[in-house]
C-alpha positions, 0 to 999 in steps of 0.5 A: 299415694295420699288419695289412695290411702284416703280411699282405703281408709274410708273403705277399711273403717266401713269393712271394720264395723262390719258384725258378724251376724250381718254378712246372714243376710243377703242383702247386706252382702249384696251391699258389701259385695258392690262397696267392694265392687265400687272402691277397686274401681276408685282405685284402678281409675286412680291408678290409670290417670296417676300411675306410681311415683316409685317401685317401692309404691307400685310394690306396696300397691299390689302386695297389700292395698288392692289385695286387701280390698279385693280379698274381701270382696272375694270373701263376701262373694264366697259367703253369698254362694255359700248362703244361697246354695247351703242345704237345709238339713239339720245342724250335723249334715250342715257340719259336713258341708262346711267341711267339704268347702274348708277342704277346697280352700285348702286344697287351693292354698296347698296347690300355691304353698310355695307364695303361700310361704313366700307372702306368709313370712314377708319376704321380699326378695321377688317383690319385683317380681311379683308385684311390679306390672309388666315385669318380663319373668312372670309366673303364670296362673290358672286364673286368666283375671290376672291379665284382663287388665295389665294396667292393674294387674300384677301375677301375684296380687290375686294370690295376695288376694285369695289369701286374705279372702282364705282368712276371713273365711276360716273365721267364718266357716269356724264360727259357724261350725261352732254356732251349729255346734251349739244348736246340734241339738235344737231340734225345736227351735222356736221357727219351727214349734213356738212355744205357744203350741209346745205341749207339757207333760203333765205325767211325773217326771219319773214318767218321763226319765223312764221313758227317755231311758226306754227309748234309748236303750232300744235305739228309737231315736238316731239309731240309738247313736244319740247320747242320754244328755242330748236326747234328755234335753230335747224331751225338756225342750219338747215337754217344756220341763226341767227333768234336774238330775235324771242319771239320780232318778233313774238310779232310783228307778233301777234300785224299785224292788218292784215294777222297775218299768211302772210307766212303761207297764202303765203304757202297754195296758192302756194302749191294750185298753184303747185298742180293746176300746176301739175294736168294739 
């Protein structure tokens, strides 16, 4: 079992240095994926030509050695799918894609609720059973894998397996649900308008308040659904400005004893100027 050891040892302090920001990048996980791919072969080739000294080891083997190596290789598998087929559309229907895959894990994991419980509460009472090859009372699966290779194969270590991939992937999938949370509303990210060619506003900021405000009360952005914060952040991200407190200018809007909507006013009769302009 030493050599054995020594291979998940070397595999595991590779895994662990893994960041986060590198499994976005295809071709560390086309990496990752043939690491995992290469260390589950090691480790089936060693167990053809050695075999396991005891039950209690053959046991350890498929309940926690190999499903930890292949667990991530399914994991690293799933977030290559995932990347490749993710829509491109803005942060909120990205939202409900990942919603969508989190149902269907845990539609699986509900569907094996009962090993899920079993392996969860480190039971041991079926070991033999479940992790022991050849074993006469076997419990059958959906996934024929499970019996590609008899010699390396028990009926439970891929559940074991898919377990530890469905916890990787939670943290995944949360992650990413909060990096898009914190990007909801950057609508102009650098990729798609450098700051070089953003464009100032070079009217008041008062201007500007009361026209945020107009737009929202008459649901030009969203349906009107988009909240007063969220949309005052994208006009500074879109104007390059920093409106400060604009709930208090517009109080001070509100409270004018005349030409409460001056800018909105100024609009109107310099586009009725223009147009005025251009008919002639």
């Amino acid at each position: 079992m030493n050599k054995i050891n020594d291979l998940v040892d070397e595999y595991k302090n590779q895994v662990n240095n893994i960041q986060q920001d590198s499994l976005k990048e295809i071709s560390n996980l086309n990496y990752l994926i043939t690491l995992s791919s290469d260390y589950l072969h090691l480790l089936r080739l060693f167990v053809r030509q050695r075999g396991f000294p005891t039950e209690v080891d053959e046991i350890h083997f498929f309940k926690d050695v190999k499903p930890f190596v292949n667990g991530h290789l399914k994991y690293f598998s799933h977030v290559h799918t995932y990347l490749m087929n993710r829509p491109k559309v803005n942060a909120s229907k990205q939202k409900k894609y990942i919603y969508i895959i989190i149902d269907k894990l845990e539609a699986h994991k509900i569907r094996q609720l009962d090993f899920v419980r079993y392996y969860r509460h480190k039971a041991t009472r079926l070991d033999h059973i479940y992790f022991v090859r050849g074993s006469k009372t076997i419990a059958i699966s959906n996934n024929i894998n499970h019996f590609v290779d008899p010699e390396f194969s028990t009926s439970h270590d891929d559940m074991v397996a898919k377990i530890v991939a469905y916890d990787l992937l939670i943290t995944y999938y949360r992650q990413e649900l909060k990096l898009l949370k914190s990007k909801k509303l950057d609508y102009l990210n650098e990729d798609i308008l450098p700051i070089s060619q953003r464009f100032s506003w070079t009217a008041s900021k008062t201007d500007l308040v009361e026209l945020l405000y107009a737009t929202h009360a008459i649901g030009a952005i969203q349906n009107g659904n988009a909240d007063i914060k969220n949309l005052a952040k994208l006009f500074e991200s879109l104007f390059d400005i920093d409106l400060g407190n604009f709930y208090k200018t517009y109080g001070e809007i509100r409270a004018r004893e005349r030409d409460r909507t001056k800018f909105l006013d100024n609009l109107k009769s310099s586009l009725l100027r223009r147009m005025d302009a251009d008919d002639d």
